[in-house]
C-alpha positions in Angstrom: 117.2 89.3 116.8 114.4 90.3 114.9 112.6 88.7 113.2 109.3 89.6 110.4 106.2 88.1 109.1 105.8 88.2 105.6 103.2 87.4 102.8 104.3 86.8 99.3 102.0 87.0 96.2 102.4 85.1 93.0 102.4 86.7 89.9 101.1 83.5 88.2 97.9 83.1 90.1 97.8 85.7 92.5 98.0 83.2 95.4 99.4 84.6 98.8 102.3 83.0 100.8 102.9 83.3 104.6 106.1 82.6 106.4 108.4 84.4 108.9 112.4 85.1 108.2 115.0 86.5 110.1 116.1 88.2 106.4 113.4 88.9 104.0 115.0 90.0 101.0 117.2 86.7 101.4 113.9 84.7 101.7 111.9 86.6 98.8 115.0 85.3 96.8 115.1 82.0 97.4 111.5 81.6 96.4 112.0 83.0 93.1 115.0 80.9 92.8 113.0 78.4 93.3 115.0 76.9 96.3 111.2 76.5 98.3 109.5 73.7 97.2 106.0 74.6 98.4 106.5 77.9 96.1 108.7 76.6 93.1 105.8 75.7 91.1 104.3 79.6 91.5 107.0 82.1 90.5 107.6 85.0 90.4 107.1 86.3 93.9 106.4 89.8 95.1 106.9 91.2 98.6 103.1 92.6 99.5 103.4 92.8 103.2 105.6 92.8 105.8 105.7 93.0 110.2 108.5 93.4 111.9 108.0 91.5 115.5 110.3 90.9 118.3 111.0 87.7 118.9 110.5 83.8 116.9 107.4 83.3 119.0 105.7 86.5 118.2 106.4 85.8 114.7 105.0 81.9 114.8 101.8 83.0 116.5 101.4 86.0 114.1 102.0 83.3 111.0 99.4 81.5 112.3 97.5 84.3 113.1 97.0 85.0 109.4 96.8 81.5 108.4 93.6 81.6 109.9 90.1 81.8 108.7 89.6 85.4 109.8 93.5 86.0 110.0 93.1 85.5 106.3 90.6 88.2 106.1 92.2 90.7 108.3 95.9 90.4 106.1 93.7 91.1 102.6 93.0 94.6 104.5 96.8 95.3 105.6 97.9 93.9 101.9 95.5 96.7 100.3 96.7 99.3 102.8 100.6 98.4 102.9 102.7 101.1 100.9 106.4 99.0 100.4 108.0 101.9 101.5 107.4 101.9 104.1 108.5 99.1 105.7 112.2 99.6 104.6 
């Protein structure tokens, strides 16, 4: 199964999110549903990165990878550089 990293940006104050899913798109919409409490309160989300991995493990270290001090840093690059299409 594979699974992704994600980051999420609030339209209302341009605060990022970080998780991993199995299903994205399913994910992305229950955080505009408001179904995610630690996002409710900052909808609407949009999609601004995404990294596919291999496995859960992969995808918890890389979540807090990014959750990091200089992880932090080093997903502001990737956000700037990611084209959406791509990843689809």
């Amino acid at each position: 199964m594979i699974y992704c990293f994600y980051a999420l940006r609030s339209e209302k104050d341009g605060r990022i999110y970080k998780g991993i899913s199995k299903d994205v798109d399913q994910r992305l919409k229950w955080h505009n549903e408001g179904k995610t409490k630690s996002t409710r309160g900052y909808r609407p989300w949009n999609l601004v990165y995404i990294e596919k991995v291999g496995s859960l493990d992969t995808a918890l270290s890389k979540e807090k990878f990014y959750k990091s001090g200089i992880g932090r840093e080093i997903l502001k690059e990737l956000i700037k550089k990611w084209p959406r299409s791509s990843a689809e």
